[in-house]
C-alpha positions in Angstrom: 97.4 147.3 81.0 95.4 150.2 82.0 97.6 153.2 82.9 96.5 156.4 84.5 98.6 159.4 84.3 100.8 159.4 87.5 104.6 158.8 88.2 104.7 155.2 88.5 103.1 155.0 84.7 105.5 157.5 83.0 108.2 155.8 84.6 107.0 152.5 82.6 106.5 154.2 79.3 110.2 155.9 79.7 111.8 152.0 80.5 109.5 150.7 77.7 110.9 153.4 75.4 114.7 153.1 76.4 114.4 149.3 76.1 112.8 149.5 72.4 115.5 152.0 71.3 118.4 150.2 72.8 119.2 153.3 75.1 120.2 150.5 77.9 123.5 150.1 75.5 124.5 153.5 76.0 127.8 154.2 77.6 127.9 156.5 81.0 130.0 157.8 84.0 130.1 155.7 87.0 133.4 158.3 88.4 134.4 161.3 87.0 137.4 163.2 87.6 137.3 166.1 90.7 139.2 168.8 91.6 142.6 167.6 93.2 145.4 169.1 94.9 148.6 167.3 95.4 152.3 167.6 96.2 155.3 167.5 93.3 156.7 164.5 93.1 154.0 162.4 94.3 151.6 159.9 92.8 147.8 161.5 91.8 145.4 159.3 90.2 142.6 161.0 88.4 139.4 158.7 88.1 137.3 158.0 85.5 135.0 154.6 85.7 132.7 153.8 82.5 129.6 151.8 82.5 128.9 150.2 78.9 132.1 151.6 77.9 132.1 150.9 74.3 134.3 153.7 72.7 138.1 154.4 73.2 138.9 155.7 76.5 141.3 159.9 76.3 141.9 162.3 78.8 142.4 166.2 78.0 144.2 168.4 79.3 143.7 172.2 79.0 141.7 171.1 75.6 144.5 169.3 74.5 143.8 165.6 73.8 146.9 163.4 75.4 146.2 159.8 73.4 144.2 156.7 73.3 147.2 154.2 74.5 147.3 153.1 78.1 151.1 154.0 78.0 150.7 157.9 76.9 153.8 157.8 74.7 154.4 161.9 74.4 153.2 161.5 78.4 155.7 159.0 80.0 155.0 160.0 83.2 150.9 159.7 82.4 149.2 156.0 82.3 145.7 154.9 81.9 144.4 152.0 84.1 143.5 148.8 82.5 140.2 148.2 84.1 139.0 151.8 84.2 139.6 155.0 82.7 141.9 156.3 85.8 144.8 158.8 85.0 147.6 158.2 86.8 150.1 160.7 86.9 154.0 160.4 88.5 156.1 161.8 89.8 153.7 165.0 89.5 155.9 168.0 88.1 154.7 171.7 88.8 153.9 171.5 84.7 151.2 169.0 85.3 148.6 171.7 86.8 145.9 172.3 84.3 142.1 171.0 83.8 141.7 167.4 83.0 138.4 165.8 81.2 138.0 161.9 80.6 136.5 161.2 77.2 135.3 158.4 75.9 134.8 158.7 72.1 131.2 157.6 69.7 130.7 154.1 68.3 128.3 153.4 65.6 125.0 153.9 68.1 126.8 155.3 70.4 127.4 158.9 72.1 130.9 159.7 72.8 130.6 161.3 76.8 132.6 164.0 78.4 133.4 163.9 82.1 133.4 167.2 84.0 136.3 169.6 84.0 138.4 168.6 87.4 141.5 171.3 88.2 144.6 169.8 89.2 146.5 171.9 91.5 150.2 171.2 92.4 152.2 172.2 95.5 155.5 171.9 96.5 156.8 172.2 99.9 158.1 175.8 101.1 161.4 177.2 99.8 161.4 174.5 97.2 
Protein backbone atom coordinates (compact mmCIF):
# COMPACT_ATOMS: atom_id res chain seq x y z
CA UNK A 1 0.00 0.00 0.00
CA UNK A 2 1.35 3.27 -1.08
CA UNK A 3 0.90 5.88 1.65
CA UNK A 4 1.45 9.59 1.22
CA UNK A 5 2.01 11.73 4.27
CA UNK A 6 -1.52 13.01 5.22
CA UNK A 7 -3.97 12.40 8.14
CA UNK A 8 -5.79 9.51 6.86
CA UNK A 9 -2.17 7.59 6.61
CA UNK A 10 -0.89 8.43 10.06
CA UNK A 11 -4.01 7.48 11.37
CA UNK A 12 -3.30 3.80 9.81
CA UNK A 13 0.22 3.58 10.97
CA UNK A 14 -0.98 4.74 14.72
CA UNK A 15 -4.03 1.60 14.53
CA UNK A 16 -1.29 -0.68 12.94
CA UNK A 17 1.05 0.24 15.84
CA UNK A 18 -1.57 -0.02 18.76
CA UNK A 19 -2.75 -3.36 17.28
CA UNK A 20 0.95 -4.88 17.08
CA UNK A 21 1.71 -3.74 20.70
CA UNK A 22 -1.56 -4.90 22.15
CA UNK A 23 -2.46 -1.20 23.25
CA UNK A 24 -6.26 -2.22 22.32
CA UNK A 25 -5.93 -4.28 25.78
CA UNK A 26 -5.42 -1.31 27.69
CA UNK A 27 -7.81 -0.36 30.40
CA UNK A 28 -9.52 3.34 30.20
CA UNK A 29 -12.30 5.72 31.65
CA UNK A 30 -15.61 5.53 30.00
CA UNK A 31 -17.09 7.92 33.37
CA UNK A 32 -15.23 9.61 35.79
CA UNK A 33 -16.17 11.07 38.90
CA UNK A 34 -17.40 15.12 38.83
CA UNK A 35 -17.79 17.65 41.14
CA UNK A 36 -21.05 17.01 43.26
CA UNK A 37 -23.03 18.69 45.78
CA UNK A 38 -25.57 16.94 47.86
CA UNK A 39 -27.74 17.12 50.94
CA UNK A 40 -26.77 15.11 54.44
CA UNK A 41 -28.52 12.24 54.76
CA UNK A 42 -29.17 11.59 51.20
CA UNK A 43 -27.93 9.00 48.78
CA UNK A 44 -24.78 10.37 46.26
CA UNK A 45 -23.49 8.02 43.85
CA UNK A 46 -20.05 8.88 42.45
CA UNK A 47 -19.31 7.28 39.01
CA UNK A 48 -16.64 5.60 37.64
CA UNK A 49 -17.22 3.17 34.37
CA UNK A 50 -14.03 1.25 33.05
CA UNK A 51 -13.44 -0.06 29.61
CA UNK A 52 -11.04 -3.15 29.62
CA UNK A 53 -11.01 -2.98 33.19
CA UNK A 54 -8.50 -5.44 34.11
CA UNK A 55 -6.98 -4.26 37.53
CA UNK A 56 -8.76 -3.96 40.97
CA UNK A 57 -11.25 -1.23 41.08
CA UNK A 58 -10.38 1.79 44.69
CA UNK A 59 -11.53 5.06 45.37
CA UNK A 60 -9.55 7.86 47.36
CA UNK A 61 -10.42 10.13 49.29
CA UNK A 62 -8.39 13.19 50.25
CA UNK A 63 -5.20 10.75 49.12
CA UNK A 64 -6.34 8.31 51.33
CA UNK A 65 -7.07 4.90 49.67
CA UNK A 66 -10.62 3.50 51.20
CA UNK A 67 -10.27 -0.50 49.89
CA UNK A 68 -10.60 -2.88 47.13
CA UNK A 69 -13.89 -4.77 48.53
CA UNK A 70 -17.25 -3.80 47.09
CA UNK A 71 -18.48 -3.66 50.85
CA UNK A 72 -15.78 -0.93 52.17
CA UNK A 73 -15.50 -2.56 55.50
CA UNK A 74 -13.81 0.61 57.58
CA UNK A 75 -16.58 2.55 55.16
CA UNK A 76 -20.04 0.94 56.01
CA UNK A 77 -21.80 3.56 54.70
CA UNK A 78 -19.48 3.42 51.28
CA UNK A 79 -20.23 0.54 48.49
CA UNK A 80 -18.86 -0.03 45.15
CA UNK A 81 -21.25 -1.12 42.30
CA UNK A 82 -20.96 -4.54 40.93
CA UNK A 83 -20.95 -3.76 37.25
CA UNK A 84 -18.95 -0.48 37.42
CA UNK A 85 -16.76 1.27 39.52
CA UNK A 86 -19.65 3.71 41.01
CA UNK A 87 -19.20 4.93 44.70
CA UNK A 88 -22.15 5.01 46.46
CA UNK A 89 -22.24 6.78 49.53
CA UNK A 90 -25.43 6.81 52.33
CA UNK A 91 -26.82 8.36 54.30
CA UNK A 92 -24.13 11.26 53.33
CA UNK A 93 -22.75 12.75 56.82
CA UNK A 94 -21.21 16.42 56.78
CA UNK A 95 -17.67 14.16 57.32
CA UNK A 96 -18.00 12.75 53.79
CA UNK A 97 -16.91 16.16 51.99
CA UNK A 98 -13.46 15.81 50.58
CA UNK A 99 -11.96 14.99 46.90
CA UNK A 100 -12.63 11.55 45.57
CA UNK A 101 -10.46 9.81 42.64
CA UNK A 102 -11.47 6.25 41.17
CA UNK A 103 -8.32 4.08 40.63
CA UNK A 104 -8.06 1.18 39.03
CA UNK A 105 -4.65 -0.49 39.81
CA UNK A 106 -1.59 -2.20 36.98
CA UNK A 107 -1.76 -5.76 35.82
CA UNK A 108 1.14 -7.40 34.32
CA UNK A 109 0.78 -5.19 30.74
CA UNK A 110 -1.16 -3.04 32.11
CA UNK A 111 -1.25 0.75 33.34
CA UNK A 112 -3.10 1.30 36.52
CA UNK A 113 -5.41 4.77 35.59
CA UNK A 114 -6.40 7.58 37.78
CA UNK A 115 -9.81 9.32 37.27
CA UNK A 116 -9.86 13.16 37.82
CA UNK A 117 -10.16 14.70 41.23
CA UNK A 118 -14.19 15.31 41.72
CA UNK A 119 -15.07 17.62 45.18
CA UNK A 120 -17.87 16.42 47.03
CA UNK A 121 -19.60 19.13 48.76
CA UNK A 122 -22.27 18.52 51.53
CA UNK A 123 -25.23 20.69 52.68
CA UNK A 124 -27.60 20.47 55.21
CA UNK A 125 -30.71 22.33 55.36
CA UNK A 126 -30.69 25.74 57.40
CA UNK A 127 -30.50 25.80 61.27
CA UNK A 128 -29.60 22.16 61.13
Amino acid sequence: MECLVNKACLIIIFLNTMVMNNVSSLQYFLTQPENTTAMVGSLVTLPCMVSNMQGVCQWTRDGLGLGVDLELAAYPRFTMSENSCALQIAPLLPSDEGVYQCQVGAMPGVVPITSQSANLWVTSEPGQ
